[in-house]
C-alpha positions in Angstrom: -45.7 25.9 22.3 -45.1 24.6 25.5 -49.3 24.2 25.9 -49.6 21.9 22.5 -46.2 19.6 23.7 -46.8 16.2 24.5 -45.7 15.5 27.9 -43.8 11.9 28.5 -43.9 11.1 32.2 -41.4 8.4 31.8 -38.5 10.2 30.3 -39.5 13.9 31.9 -39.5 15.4 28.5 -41.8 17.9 26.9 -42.0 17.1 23.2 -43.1 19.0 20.1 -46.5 19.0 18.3 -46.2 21.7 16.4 -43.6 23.3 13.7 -41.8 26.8 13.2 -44.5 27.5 10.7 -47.3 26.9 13.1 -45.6 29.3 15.5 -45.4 32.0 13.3 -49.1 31.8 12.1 -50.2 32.1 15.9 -47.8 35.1 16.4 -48.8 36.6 13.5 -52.6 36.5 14.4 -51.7 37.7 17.5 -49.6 40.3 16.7 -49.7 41.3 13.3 -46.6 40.0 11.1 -43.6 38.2 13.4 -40.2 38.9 12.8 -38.9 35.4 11.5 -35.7 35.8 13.7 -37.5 35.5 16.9 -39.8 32.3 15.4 -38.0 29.5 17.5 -36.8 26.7 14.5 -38.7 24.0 15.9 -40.4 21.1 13.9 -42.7 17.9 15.2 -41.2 15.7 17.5 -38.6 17.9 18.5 -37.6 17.5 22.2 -38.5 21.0 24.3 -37.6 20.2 27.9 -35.8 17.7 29.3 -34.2 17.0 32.5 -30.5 16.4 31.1 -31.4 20.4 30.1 -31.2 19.5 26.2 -34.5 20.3 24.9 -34.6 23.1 22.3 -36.3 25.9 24.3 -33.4 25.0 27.2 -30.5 27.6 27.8 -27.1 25.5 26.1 -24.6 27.4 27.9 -21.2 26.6 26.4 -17.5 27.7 27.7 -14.8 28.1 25.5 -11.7 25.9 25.7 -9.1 27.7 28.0 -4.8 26.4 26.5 -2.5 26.2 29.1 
C-alpha cells in the first residue's frame, strides 16, 4: 500500500491510492484467498502516515480514563 501512496512533502503525509478491495486482490494473487480480517479497511484518499501519528496504518494507542 505504502508503494502506491501519494507522498505530500508539505504536510508529511502518505496518502491513499488504492482501496480495501484492491488490497485483497493483490493478497490474494499472492497468496491464494486472504482472510478478510486481516485486509486493512482502507479506501482512496485515506490518510496512511502522518506526523501527528494519525494515519490509518499508525498505532492509536488509547488509555482508559483512571476516577479518582
Amino acid at each position: 500500500m505504502q508503494d502506491k501512496a501519494f507522498f505530500d512533502k508539505l504536510k508529511g503525509e502518505s496518502v491513499s491510492r488504492s482501496t480495501s478491495y484492491d488490497v485483497a486482490f493483490h493478497l490474494a494473487i499472492a497468496f491464494g484467498e486472504p482472510i478478510s480480517e486481516i485486509v486493512p479497511k482502507v479506501e482512496h484518499g485515506d490518510v496512511l502516515t502522518n506526523p501527528r501519528g494519525e494515519g490509518v496504518f499508525q498505532l492509536q494507542i488509547t488509555c482508559p480514563l483512571i476516577d479518582n
